[in-house]
VMD Tcl script that draws the C-alpha trace (Angstrom):
set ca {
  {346.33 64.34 -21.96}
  {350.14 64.65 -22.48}
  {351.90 67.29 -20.95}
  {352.76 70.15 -23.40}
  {350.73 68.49 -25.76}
  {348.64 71.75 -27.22}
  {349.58 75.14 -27.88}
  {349.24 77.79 -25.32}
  {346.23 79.98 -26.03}
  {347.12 83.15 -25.81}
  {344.74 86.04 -25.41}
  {342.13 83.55 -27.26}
  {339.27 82.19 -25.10}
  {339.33 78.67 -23.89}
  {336.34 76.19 -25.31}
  {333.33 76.50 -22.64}
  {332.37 73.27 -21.30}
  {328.90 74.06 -20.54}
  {328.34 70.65 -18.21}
  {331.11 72.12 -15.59}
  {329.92 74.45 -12.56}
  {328.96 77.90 -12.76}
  {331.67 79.30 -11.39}
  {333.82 77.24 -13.40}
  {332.41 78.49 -16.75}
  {332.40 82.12 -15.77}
  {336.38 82.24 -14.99}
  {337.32 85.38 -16.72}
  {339.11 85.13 -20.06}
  {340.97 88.21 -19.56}
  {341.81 91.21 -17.21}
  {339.22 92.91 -18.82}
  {336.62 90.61 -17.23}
  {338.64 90.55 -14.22}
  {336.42 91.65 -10.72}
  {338.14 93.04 -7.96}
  {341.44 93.67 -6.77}
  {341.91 96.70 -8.88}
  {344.87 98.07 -6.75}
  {346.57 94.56 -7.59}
  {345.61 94.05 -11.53}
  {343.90 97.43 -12.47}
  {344.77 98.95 -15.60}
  {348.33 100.77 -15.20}
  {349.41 99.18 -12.06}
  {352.72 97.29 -11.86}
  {351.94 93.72 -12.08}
  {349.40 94.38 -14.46}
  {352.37 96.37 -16.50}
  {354.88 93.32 -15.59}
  {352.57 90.57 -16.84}
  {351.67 92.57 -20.09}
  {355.23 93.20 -20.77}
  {355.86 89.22 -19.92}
  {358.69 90.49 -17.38}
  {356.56 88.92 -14.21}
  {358.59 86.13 -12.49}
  {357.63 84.12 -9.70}
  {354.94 84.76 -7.88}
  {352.92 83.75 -4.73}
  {349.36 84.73 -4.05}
  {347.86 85.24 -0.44}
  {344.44 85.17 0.01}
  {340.75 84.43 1.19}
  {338.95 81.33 -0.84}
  {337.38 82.87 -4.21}
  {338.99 86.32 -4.30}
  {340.86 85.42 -7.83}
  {344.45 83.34 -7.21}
  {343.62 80.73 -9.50}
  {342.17 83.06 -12.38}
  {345.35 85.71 -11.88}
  {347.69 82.34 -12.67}
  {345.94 81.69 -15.56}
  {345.33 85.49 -17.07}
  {349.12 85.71 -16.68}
  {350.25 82.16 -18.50}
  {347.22 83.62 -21.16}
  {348.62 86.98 -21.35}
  {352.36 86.14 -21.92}
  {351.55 83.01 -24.61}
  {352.85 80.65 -21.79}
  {352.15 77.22 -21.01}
  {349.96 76.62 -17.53}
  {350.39 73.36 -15.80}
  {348.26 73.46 -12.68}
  {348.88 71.01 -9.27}
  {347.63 70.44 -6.73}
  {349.69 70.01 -3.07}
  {347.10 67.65 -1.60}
  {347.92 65.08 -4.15}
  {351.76 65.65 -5.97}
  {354.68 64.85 -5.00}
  {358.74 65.46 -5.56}
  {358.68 62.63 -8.39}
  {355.62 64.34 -10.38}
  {357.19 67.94 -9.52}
  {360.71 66.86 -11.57}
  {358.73 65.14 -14.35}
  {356.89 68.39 -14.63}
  {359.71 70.26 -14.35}
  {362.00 68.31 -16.61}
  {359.61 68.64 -19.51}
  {359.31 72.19 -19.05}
  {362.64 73.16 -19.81}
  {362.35 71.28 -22.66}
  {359.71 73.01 -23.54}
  {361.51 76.31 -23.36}
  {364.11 75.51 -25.38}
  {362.48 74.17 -28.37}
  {359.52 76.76 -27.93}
  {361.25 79.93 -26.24}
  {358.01 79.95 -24.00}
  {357.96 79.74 -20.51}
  {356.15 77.18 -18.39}
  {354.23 78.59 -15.52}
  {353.80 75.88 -12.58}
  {350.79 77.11 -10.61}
  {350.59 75.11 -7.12}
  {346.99 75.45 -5.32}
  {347.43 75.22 -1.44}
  {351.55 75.79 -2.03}
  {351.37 75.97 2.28}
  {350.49 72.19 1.90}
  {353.85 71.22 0.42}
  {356.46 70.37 2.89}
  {360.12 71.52 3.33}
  {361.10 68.75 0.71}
  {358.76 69.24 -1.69}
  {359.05 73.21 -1.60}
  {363.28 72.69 -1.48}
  {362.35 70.62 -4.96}
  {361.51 74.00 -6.46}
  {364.49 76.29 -5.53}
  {367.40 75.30 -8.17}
  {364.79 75.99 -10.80}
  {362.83 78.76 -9.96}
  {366.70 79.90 -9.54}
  {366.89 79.45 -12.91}
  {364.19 80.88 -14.20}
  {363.39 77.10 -15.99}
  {359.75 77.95 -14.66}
  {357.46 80.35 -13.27}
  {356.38 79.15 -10.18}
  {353.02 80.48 -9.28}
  {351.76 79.63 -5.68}
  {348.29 80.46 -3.92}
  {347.69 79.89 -0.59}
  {345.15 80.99 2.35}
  {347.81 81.12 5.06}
  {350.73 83.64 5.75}
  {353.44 82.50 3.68}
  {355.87 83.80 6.40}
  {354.66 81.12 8.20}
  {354.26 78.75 5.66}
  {356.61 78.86 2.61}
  {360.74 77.59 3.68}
  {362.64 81.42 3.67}
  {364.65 80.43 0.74}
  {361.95 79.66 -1.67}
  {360.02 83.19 -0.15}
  {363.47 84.89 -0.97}
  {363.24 83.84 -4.70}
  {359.24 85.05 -5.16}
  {357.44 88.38 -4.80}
  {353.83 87.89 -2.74}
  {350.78 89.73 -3.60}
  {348.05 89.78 -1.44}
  {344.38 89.79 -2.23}
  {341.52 90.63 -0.29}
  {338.28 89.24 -0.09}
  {335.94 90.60 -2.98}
  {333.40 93.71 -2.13}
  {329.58 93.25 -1.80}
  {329.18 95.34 -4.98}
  {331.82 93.14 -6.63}
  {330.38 90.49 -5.71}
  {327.13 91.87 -7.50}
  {328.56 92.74 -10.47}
  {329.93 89.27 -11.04}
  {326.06 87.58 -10.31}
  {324.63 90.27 -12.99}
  {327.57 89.06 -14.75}
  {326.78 85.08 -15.16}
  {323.07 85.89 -15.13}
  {323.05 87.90 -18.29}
  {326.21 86.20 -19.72}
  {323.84 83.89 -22.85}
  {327.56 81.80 -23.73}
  {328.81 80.84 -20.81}
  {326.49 82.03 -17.85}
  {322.61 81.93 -17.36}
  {321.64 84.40 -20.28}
  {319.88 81.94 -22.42}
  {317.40 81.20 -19.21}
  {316.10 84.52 -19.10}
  {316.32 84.46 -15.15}
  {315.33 88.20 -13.49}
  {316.32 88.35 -9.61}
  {315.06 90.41 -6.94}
  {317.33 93.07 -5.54}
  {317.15 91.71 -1.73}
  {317.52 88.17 -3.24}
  {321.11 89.50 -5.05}
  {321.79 91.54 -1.72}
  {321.47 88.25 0.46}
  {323.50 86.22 -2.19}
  {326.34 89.17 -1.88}
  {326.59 88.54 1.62}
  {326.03 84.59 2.34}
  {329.38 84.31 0.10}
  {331.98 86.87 2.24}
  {333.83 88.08 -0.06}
  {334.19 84.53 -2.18}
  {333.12 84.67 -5.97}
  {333.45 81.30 -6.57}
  {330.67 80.68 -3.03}
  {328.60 83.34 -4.65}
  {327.94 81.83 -8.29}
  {327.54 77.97 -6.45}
  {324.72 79.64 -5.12}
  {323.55 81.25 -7.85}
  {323.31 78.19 -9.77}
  {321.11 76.36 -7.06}
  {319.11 79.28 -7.07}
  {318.50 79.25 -10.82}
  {318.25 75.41 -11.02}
  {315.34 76.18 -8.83}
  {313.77 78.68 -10.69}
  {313.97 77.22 -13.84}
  {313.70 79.48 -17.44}
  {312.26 82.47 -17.42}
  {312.50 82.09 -13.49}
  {312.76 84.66 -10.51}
  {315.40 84.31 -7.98}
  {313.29 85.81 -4.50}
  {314.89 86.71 -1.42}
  {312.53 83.86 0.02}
  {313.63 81.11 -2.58}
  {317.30 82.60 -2.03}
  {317.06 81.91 1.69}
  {315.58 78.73 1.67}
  {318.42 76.87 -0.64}
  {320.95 78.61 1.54}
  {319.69 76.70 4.51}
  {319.11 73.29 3.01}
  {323.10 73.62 2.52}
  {323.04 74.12 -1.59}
  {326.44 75.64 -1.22}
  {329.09 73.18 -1.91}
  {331.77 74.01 0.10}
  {329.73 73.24 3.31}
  {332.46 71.30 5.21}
  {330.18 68.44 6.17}
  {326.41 69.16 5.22}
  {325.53 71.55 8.34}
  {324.72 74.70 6.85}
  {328.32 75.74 7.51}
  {327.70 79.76 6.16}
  {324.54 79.71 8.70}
  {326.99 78.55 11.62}
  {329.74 80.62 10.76}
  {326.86 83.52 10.70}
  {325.48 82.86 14.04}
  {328.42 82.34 15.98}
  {329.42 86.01 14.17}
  {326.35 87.74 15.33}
  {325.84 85.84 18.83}
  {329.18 87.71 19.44}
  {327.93 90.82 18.38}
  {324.86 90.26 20.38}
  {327.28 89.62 23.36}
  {326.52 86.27 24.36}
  {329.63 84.32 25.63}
  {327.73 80.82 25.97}
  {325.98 81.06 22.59}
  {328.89 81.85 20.91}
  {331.11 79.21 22.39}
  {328.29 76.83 21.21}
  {328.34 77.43 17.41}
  {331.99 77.79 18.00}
  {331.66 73.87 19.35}
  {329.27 73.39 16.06}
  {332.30 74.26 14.15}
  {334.79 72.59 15.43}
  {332.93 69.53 15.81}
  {331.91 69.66 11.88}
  {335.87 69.65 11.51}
  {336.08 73.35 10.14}
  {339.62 74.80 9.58}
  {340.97 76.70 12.59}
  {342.89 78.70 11.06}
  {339.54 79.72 9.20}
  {337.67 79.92 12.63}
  {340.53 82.54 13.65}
  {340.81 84.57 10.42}
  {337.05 85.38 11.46}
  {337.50 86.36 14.97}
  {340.09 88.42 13.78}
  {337.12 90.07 11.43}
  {334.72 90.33 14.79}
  {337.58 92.19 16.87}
  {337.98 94.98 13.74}
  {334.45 95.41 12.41}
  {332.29 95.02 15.82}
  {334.47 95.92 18.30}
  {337.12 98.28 17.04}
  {338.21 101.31 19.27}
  {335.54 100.35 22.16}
  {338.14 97.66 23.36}
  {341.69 97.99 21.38}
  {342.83 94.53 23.00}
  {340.23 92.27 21.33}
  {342.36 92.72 17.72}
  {345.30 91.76 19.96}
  {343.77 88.80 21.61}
  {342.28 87.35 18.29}
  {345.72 87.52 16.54}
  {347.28 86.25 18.95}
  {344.47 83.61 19.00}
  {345.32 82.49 15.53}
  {349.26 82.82 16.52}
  {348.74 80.61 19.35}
  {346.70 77.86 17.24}
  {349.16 77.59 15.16}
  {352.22 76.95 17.40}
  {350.09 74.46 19.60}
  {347.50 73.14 16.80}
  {344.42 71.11 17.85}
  {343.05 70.11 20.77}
  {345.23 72.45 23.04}
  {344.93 75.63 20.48}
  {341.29 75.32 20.25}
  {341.20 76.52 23.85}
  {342.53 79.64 22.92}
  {340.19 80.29 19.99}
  {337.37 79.36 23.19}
  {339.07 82.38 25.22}
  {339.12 84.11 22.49}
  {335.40 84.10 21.22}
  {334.26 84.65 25.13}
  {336.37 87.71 25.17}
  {335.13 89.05 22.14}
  {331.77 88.59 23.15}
  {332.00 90.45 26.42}
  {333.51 93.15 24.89}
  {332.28 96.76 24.77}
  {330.91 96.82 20.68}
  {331.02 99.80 18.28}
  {331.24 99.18 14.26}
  {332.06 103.34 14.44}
  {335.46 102.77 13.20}
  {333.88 100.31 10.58}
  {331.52 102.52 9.08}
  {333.59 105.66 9.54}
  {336.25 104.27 7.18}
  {333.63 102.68 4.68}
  {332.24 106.53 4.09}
  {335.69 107.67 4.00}
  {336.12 105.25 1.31}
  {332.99 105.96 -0.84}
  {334.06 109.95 -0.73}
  {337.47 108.88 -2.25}
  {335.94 107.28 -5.13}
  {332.57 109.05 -5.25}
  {334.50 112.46 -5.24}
  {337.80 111.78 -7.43}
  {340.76 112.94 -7.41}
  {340.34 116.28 -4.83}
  {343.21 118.08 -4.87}
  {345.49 118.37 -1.48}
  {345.70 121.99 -0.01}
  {348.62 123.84 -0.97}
  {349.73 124.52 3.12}
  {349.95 120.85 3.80}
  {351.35 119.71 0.73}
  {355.49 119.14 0.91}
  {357.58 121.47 -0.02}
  {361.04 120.11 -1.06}
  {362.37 122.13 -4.07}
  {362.45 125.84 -4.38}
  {359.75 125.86 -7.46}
  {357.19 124.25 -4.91}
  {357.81 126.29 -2.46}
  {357.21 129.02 -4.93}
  {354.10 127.78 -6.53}
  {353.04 128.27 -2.50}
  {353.34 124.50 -1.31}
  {353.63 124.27 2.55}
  {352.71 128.14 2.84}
  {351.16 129.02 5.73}
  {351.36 125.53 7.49}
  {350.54 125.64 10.95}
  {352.87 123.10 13.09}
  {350.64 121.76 15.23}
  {353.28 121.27 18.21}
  {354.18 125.43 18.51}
  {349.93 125.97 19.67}
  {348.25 125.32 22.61}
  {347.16 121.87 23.40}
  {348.63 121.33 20.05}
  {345.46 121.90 18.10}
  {345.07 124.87 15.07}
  {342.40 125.98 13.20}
  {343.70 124.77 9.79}
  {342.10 122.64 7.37}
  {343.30 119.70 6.50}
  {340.23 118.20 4.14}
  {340.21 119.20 0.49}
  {337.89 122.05 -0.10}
  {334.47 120.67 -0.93}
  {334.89 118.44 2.08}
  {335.71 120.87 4.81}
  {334.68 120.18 7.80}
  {333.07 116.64 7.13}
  {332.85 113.75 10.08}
  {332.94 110.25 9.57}
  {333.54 108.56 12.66}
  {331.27 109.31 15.71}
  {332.55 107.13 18.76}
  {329.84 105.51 20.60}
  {329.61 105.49 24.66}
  {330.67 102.17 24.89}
  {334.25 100.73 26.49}
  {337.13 102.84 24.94}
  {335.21 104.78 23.23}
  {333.74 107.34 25.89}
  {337.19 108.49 26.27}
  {337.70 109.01 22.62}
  {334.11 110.50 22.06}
  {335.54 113.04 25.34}
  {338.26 114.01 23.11}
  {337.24 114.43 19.84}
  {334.10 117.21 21.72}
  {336.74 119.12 23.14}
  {338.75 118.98 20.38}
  {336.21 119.65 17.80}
  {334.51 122.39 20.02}
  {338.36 124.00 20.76}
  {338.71 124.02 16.96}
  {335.70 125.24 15.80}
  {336.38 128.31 18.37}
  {339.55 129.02 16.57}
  {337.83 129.00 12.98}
  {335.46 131.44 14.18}
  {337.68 133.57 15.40}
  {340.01 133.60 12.52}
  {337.10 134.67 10.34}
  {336.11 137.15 12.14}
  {340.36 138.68 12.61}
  {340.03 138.16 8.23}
}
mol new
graphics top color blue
foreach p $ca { graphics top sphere $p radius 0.5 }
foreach p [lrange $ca 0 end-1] q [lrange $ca 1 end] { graphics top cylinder $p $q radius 0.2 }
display resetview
């Protein structure tokens, strides 16, 4: 097809081409079928605001596989009437980028649209090829629109990171995740509605997880799932598990049930075996996995299984992944080795995890709570008296620098959410927070019983 042959499409829907994957066909159409990354593209936020009020420039998007960089390009060429060219890094070059480029401002001038250039894997360009980019994202002759897994710190030449603003993403939630399944199975046009397929609420929970976080892993597997089940089918945890292991998935790097290797070297480190681990670690390596991907994970291990009980394992696996990718492979593997012995050895607590997940599901279960007037600021005279900052206790005038105010909202006084195991760091923190919760709860009492 020639470039800037058809009309951009607007807010209409593009044709479904019901022969192309799953995940493919359930791309949302617009932000109001957009999953996930509601702080980024909710309603009322300020790149939603910029792209409806076509006043968004160029952009780069950072991160995990599947969490929406491709479909956020698109929305916003969609949303602003623009024209989307998509390329690839793996495969362009300069000459194709200047065509592209060339036709684009020709584009704009007889149209008075713009042209939004939308480079997958933008870390995979060189210093050339990015440098190609810089006189007319200057310009504003295009929209550049990059997505890439890696830091772009790292990746992307300073000068062409000077002329873009980068979002980051983060890898979808489980519920998400399950909301966008329920999505393409009752979806009749472009999903799985017209095969009537019901699915088993373990089945959906084990689906959730096997993709971490990656919509487009999740609806691959799907799709096996309901190949195998067939109309008016039932997707069982059993069935679910099976095609999982026979390596359904696609994106397994090389056929060996990459998301069961990347799962076992995960929980032989929680389970604290070093030589276990540094076997599926081997496994991984061998079957030529990303690195960089490796060390993203162990970065994961260090936050959600280790946390507080050892405070140098998130240090070690960054630097990990910094040290991989000054030396790159075979001498930075050795460091990811370290690494993954270390974190197995480690003293384990998910306490940290868990206590800021149920911190989390209070802030949205509970809405907006209001903040207590004596820790709220005070910096205007009409605050001060509508009684903002009254009676604030400054923590550093009392003994042992602890007081007997309240600093939850009021329905939530007094609530806990993380309890420190007695495991590595921890036993000194759990030692603290007894005194200190004991010394406080002394103080309450007695200021009760003084009112």
């Amino acid at each position: 097809m020639e470039l800037f042959e058809n009309e951009p499409t607007g807010e209409n829907e593009t044709p479904v081409d019901l022969n192309s994957p799953l995940a493919d066909r359930m791309r949302p159409q617009n932000f109001d079928q957009f999953i996930g990354q509601e702080k980024l593209v909710g309603k009322d936020t300020p790149l939603r605001r910029a792209i409806e009020q076509d006043r968004v420039g160029s952009v780069i998007f950072w991160g995990p596989p599947g969490s929406g960089k491709t479909t956020l390009a698109e929305l916003m060429a969609r949303a602003t009437k623009g024209q989307f060219v998509p390329f690839s890094a793996v495969t362009s070059g300069i000459k194709e980028i200047k065509e592209v480029i060339s036709k684009a401002r020709h584009y704009r001038q007889l149209s008075g649209r713009k042209t939004y250039i939308f480079i997958d894997e933008i870390h995979r360009f060189n210093k050339a090829q990015q440098d190609a980019f810089l006189p007319y994202v200057e310009k504003g002759d295009i929209v550049l629109i990059g997505a890439t897994t890696e830091n772009p710190s790292f990746e992307v030449i300073s000068a062409l990171l000077s002329r873009v603003k980068v979002y980051v993403l983060g890898r979808l939630k489980d519920k998400e995740l399950a909301a966008i399944i329920k999505n393409a199975l009752s979806d009749s046009e472009r999903g799985l509605g017209g095969m009537n397929i019901a699915i088993d609420d373990k089945a959906l929970e084990f689906i959730t997880i096997a993709a971490d976080g990656d919509a487009r892993r999740a609806l691959n597997l799907l799709e096996a799932c309901a190949e195998d089940a067939g109309k008016n089918g039932q997707i069982t945890l059993e069935k679910a598990t099976e095609i999982h292991q026979k390596g359904a998935l696609l994106y397994d790097k090389t056929g060996e049930e990459h998301y069961n290797i990347i799962s076992a070297l995960h929980k032989a480190v929680r389970g604290g075996d070093p030589d276990a681990s540094l076997y599926w670690l081997a496994r991984m390596l061998d079957s030529g996995e990303d690195r960089l991907y490796i060390a993203r994970r162990m970065i994961r291990m260090a936050i959600e299984d280790i946390g507080l009980a050892d405070t140098n394992a998130l240090t070690i696996a960054l630097n990990a992944r910094d040290t991989y990718h000054f030396l790159g492979s075979p001498e930075g593997e050795q460091a990811l080795a370290q690494t993954i012995i270390y974190l197995a050895c480690a003293p384990k607590s998910n306490a940290a995890y868990m206590a800021f997940e149920n911190a989390m599901k209070d802030a949205s279960e509970k809405g907006s709570l209001p903040v207590p007037l004596w820790i709220r600021n005070a910096p205007t005279s009409l605050m001060k008296a509508l009684g903002y900052g009254k009676d604030y206790k400054y923590a550093h005038e009392y003994e042992d620098a602890v007081t007997d105010q309240e600093y939850f909202p009021e329905e939530l006084a007094g609530k806990t959410y993380y309890h420190p195991t007695q495991r590595g760091k921890e036993i000194k923190i759990s030692e603290y927070l007894e005194k200190f919760r004991e010394y406080r709860k002394r103080l309450m009492d007695k200021n009760k019983k003084e009112k």
